[in-house]
N, C-alpha and C positions, 0 to 999 in steps of 0.2 A: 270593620277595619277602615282606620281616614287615608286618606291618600298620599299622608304624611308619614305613617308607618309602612306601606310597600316597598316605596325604595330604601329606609332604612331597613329591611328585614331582605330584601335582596343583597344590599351592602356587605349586610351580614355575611350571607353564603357567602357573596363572591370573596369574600377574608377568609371564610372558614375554611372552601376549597382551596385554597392557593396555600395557606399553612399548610394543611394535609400534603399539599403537593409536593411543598417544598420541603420538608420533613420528612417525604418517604424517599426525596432524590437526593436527602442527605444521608441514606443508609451506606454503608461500608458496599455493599452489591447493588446498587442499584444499577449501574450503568451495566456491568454485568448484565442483571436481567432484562433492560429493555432492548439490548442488543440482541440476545435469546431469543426474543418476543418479535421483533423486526425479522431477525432469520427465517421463523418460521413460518412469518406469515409469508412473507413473499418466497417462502418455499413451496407453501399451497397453494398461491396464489399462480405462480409459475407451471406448474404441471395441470390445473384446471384451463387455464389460457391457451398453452401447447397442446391437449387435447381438446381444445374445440377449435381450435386453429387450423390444426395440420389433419383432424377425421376429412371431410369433404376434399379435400385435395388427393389425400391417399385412394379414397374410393372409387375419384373420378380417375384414376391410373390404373385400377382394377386392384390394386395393393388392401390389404387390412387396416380397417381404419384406426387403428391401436397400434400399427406397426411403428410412428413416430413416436407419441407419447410410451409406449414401452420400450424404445430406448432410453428416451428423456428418463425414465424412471430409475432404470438400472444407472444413467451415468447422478442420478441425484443421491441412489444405495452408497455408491460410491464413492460419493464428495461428501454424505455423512460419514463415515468410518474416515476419511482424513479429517474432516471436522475434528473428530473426536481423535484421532490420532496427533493433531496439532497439539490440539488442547494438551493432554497430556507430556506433551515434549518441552521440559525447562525450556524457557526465551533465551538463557546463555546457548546453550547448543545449538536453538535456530540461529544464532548472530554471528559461531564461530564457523557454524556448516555455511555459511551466505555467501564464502570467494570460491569454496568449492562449486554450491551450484551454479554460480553465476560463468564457472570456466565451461560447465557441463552446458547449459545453457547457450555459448557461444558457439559450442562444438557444435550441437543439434541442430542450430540454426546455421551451419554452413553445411551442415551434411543433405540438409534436406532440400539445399540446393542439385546435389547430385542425383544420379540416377535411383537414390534409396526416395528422393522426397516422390509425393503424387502429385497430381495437377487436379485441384478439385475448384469450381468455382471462378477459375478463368487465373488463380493463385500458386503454384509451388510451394504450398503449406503446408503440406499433411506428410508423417506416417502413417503407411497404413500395415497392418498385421492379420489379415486376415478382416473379418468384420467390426476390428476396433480399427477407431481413425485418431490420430494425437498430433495436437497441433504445438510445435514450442515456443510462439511466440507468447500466448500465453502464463506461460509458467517463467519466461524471462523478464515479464512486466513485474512481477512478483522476486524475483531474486535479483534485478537491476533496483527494488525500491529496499530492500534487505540489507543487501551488498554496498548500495551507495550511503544508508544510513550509518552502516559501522562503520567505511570508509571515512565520514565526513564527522562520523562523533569522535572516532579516533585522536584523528587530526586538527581536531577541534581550535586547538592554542594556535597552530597555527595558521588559518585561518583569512587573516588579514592579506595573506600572498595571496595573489592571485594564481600563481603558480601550485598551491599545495589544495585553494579551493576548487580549482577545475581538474587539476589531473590529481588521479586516472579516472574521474567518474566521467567527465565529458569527451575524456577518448575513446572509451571503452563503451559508450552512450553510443555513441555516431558511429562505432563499429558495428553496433547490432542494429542501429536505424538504417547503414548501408544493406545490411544481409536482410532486411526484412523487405526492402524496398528493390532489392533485387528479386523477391517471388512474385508479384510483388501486392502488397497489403498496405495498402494508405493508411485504411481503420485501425490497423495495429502500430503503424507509427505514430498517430495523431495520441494513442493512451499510453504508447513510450514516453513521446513529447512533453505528456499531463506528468506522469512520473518522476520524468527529470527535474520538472521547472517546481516541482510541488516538494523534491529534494533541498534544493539551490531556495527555495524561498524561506521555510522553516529553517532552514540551517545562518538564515539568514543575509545573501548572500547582498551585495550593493546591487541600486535599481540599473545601474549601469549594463549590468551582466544581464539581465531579462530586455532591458533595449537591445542588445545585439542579438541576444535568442530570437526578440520579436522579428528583428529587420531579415534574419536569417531565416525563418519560417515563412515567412512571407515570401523572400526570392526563392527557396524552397519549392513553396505549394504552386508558383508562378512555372516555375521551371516543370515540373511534374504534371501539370495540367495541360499545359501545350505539349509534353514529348510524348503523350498518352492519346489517341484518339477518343476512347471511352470515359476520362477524365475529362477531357475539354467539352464533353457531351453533358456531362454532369454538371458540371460548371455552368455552361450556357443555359439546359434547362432549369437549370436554378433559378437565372436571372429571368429567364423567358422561356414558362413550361411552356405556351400557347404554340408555338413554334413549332414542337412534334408531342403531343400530346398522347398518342399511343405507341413511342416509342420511350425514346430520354428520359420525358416526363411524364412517363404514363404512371410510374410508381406515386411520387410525388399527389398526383391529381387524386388518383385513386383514394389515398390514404384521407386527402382532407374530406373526400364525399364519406367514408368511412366514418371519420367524426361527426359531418352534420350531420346525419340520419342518426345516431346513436342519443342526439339529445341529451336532456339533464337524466335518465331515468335507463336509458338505453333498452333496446330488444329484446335483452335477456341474454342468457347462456345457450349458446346452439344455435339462436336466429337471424344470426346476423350475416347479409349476404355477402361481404367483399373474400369472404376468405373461399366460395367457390370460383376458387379461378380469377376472378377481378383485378386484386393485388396478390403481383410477387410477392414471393419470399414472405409469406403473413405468418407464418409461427416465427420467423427468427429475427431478421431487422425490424419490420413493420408490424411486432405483434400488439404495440401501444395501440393502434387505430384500430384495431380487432376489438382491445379495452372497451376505446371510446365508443362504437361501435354495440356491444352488448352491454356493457355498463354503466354506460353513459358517461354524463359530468361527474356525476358521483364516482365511479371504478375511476376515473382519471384522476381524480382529487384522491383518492387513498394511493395509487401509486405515488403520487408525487409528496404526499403527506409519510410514507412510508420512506423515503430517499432522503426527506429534510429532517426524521428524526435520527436517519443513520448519520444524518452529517453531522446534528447536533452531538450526540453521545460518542460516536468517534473523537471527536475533536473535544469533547468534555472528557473523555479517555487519556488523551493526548496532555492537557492540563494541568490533570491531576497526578499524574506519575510524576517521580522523581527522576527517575533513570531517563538520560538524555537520549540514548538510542532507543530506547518504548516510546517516548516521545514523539520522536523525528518518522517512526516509520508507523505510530496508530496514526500520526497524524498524514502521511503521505496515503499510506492504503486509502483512510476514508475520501478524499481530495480524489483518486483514481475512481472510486465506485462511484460516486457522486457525479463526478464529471462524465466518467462514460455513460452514466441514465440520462445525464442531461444533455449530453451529443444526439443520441437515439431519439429523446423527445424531440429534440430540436427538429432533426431534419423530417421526422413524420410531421410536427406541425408546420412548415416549410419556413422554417428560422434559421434553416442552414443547408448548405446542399449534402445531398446523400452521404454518407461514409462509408457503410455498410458494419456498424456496430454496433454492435448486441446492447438488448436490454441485459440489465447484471441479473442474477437468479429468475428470469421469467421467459425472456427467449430461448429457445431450443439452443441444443451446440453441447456437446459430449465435454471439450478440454476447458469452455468456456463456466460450466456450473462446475465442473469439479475444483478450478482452480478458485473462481470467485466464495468457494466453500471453505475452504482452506484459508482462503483471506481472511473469513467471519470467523474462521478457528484462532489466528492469529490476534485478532483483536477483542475476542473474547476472553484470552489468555492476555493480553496485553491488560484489559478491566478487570483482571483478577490480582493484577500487580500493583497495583492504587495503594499508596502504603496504607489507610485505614482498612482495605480489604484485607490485604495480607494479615494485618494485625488482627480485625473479626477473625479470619480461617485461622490463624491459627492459635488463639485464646479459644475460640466457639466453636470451634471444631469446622467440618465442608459447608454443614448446610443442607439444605432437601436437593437440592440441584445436584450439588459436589459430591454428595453422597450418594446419590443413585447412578453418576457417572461415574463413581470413584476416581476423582481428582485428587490430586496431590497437591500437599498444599506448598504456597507458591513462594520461592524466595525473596528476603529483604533484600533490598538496593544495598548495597556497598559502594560508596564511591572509591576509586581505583585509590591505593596508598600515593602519598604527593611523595614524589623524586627529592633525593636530598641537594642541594643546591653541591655542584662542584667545587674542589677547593682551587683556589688559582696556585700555579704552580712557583715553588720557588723561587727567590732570580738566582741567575749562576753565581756560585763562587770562585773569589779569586783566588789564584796562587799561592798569592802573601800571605792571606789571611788567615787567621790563625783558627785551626776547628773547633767550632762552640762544644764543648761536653755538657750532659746530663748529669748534674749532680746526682738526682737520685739515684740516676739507672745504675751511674757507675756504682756509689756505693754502697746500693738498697736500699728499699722502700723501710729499712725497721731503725736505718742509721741515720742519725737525721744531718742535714747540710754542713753543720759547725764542724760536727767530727772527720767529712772526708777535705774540708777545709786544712784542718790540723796535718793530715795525711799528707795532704799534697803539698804542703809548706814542708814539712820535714824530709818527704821525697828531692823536694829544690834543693834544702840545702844542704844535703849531705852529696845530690851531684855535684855543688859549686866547692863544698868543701876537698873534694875527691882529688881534682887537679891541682889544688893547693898543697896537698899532702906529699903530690908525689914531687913538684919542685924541692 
């Protein structure tokens, strides 16, 4: 072989793979299946992490060291069977149930300000029911991105007001970032925040309106960080962990030594020392550095390789639909799960100060896998809506998938029938004026005009004859 045939026989493949590629990501399912494919993996992926994370911390408490990961388990039982119960639920029903939730939604989050919510975590966040705990800020980051899409596809014509583009989604926004930040939960404002602005930008909204957002967030997080002792501590250790190193910034520090040692190859599964006791919180905020840590460079490049192909196929989701509310909300969900992986990475590789927000399906948290489960049920049903899918399913039947989940197969887009344009109203008539009659109506559709002509001529003049007669 000359040296002149190599690269052309490598050329080759690299033509050959890329056709292949591009031909199977033009199938009617594909985006369907690699979404499926993403789910799962970072569903395994999440419960092996969790249990190597949280064993050694439970042990050292004298607890079972399964006692974390078998909850993790049961709240992931759980968020499959919504999984699967989303899927199944027409997308019209989730769009028209979306003011509903979102009134529920509002309720729960002031209720739990009362003496029904718990104090868990230094937060007024939680119901608790015995040994289940439900947090609602969660499941209103999902019914404010529902609720504001139907609001804003609605409303759509009119649009150009500024009056009809911000209200009611930006009053009713800042009503629930007030009630969140009264328990109060930064983390869970900061993925309100990502919801709203990821609403307001696909819908299109002018750059003008995300300058006041920014200017307002900022005197916002300004405000919140000085009237917060623990927040200002956060902040400062951000800028300067060295300053208390085993308090402020002891998470921070910890997490990057977690990384170096982890290397390109990492320690393995079960050897890695930060999760005895070293780093807080290492199954739930901080379990990326546990990644790095036993996985190395590699487990961190497949997490992060696993988050950029959901944002691809979300947003390739979002695309290809016709339906402008499948649109506005595949594309808002993927934008939410993308951004909060990428909060979480951030402040463990110390690109941003703490939040304390979940890795999406791999951190521990009961309300936080069930609801991010249900998001991948919505947008897996959102990729089934793609009009060439619709058209496969229901020419070619479910499929290996749809059929062993017995799916139903998914409706065609309709766009709403167009409103018939008003008639302008008559103008008034005068008094003088004499009433126009309807030839026809007067003297039927079978007689034609000449004849009730004749009629009314001879009606005339047998009245003018009449007064003549009788002089």
């Amino acid at each position: 072989m000359t040296a002149v045939e190599q690269p052309t026989r490598r050329a080759r493949r690299v033509v050959g793979v890329r056709g292949a590629l591009t031909a199977w990501l033009s199938r009617p399912l594909a985006d369907f299946h690699l979404l499926l494919a993403v789910f799962g993996v970072l569903t395994v992926l999440g419960l092996i992490m969790v249990l190597s994370a949280s064993a050694p911390g439970e042990v050292a408490e004298g607890a079972s060291a399964y006692s974390v990961f078998q909850k993790q388990l049961l709240y992931v039982g759980v968020g499959a069977v919504m999984f699967l119960v989303v899927l199944h639920i027409p997308l019209r029903r989730i769009r028209h149930g979306s003011t509903m939730a979102m009134l529920v939604c509002v309720i729960a989050l002031g209720l739990v300000l009362t003496p029904l919510g718990t104090v868990a975590g230094g937060a007024q966040s939680w119901f608790t029911v015995g040994p289940v705990s439900f947090q609602p800020i969660e499941v209103a980051k999902l019914a404010l991105a529902l609720w504001g899409a139907h609001v804003l596809v609605t409303k759509r014509a009119l649009l150009d007001q500024y009056r009809h583009l911000l209200v009611p989604v930006v009053p009713v926004a800042l009503l629930v970032f007030a009630l969140v930040m009264l328990q109060p939960d930064l983390g869970g404002t900061i993925t309100l925040g990502v919801v709203l602005i990821s609403l307001l930008w696909f819908v299109g909204a002018p750059l003008r309106v995300f300058g006041v957002i920014a200017v307002g967030a900022v005197a916002g997080a300004v405000v919140l960080a000085v009237g917060a002792t623990y927040r200002l501590k956060r902040v400062l250790s951000y800028l300067n962990p060295d300053d208390d190193p085993l308090g402020a910034g002891l998470q921070a520090k910890q997490a990057l030594y977690a990384l170096a040692e982890g290397g390109f190859f990492g320690k393995g599964l079960t050897n890695g020392s930060s999760k005895w006791r070293y780093l807080p919180n290492v199954h739930s905020d901080f379990i990326f550095a546990v990644i790095g840590e036993e996985l190395g460079f590699i487990g961190c490049m497949l997490v992060l390789g696993l988050f950029a192909l959901l944002a691809l196929v979300g947003l390739r989701i979002a695309a290809r639909n016709t339906d402008p509310w499948i649109r506005m909300v595949a594309a808002t969900l993927t934008v939410w799960l993308v951004a909060q992986a990428a909060i979480n990475i951030g402040y463990v590789v110390k690109l941003l100060p703490v939040t304390g927000i979940t890795l999406p399906m791999i951190s521990s948290g009961g309300t936080s896998i069930v609801t991010t489960m249900m998001v991948f049920g919505i947008l897996a049903s959102c990729a089934r809506h793609e009009p060439e899918a619709v058209a496969a399913l229901r020419s070619l039947g479910p499929g290996r998938v749809g059929g062993a989940l017995r799916l139903p197969a998914p409706e065609a887009y309709k766009p709403p029938p167009r409103r018939k344009p008003v008639r302008p109203s008559p103008p008034p008539r005068s008094r003088r004026a004499a009433p126009q009659t309807d030839e026809r109506r007067v003297a039927g559709r079978q007689a034609p005009p000449s004849e009730y002509r004749r009629r009314d001529t001879r009606r005339a003049q047998s009245r003018s004859e009449g007064p003549r007669r009788a002089r």
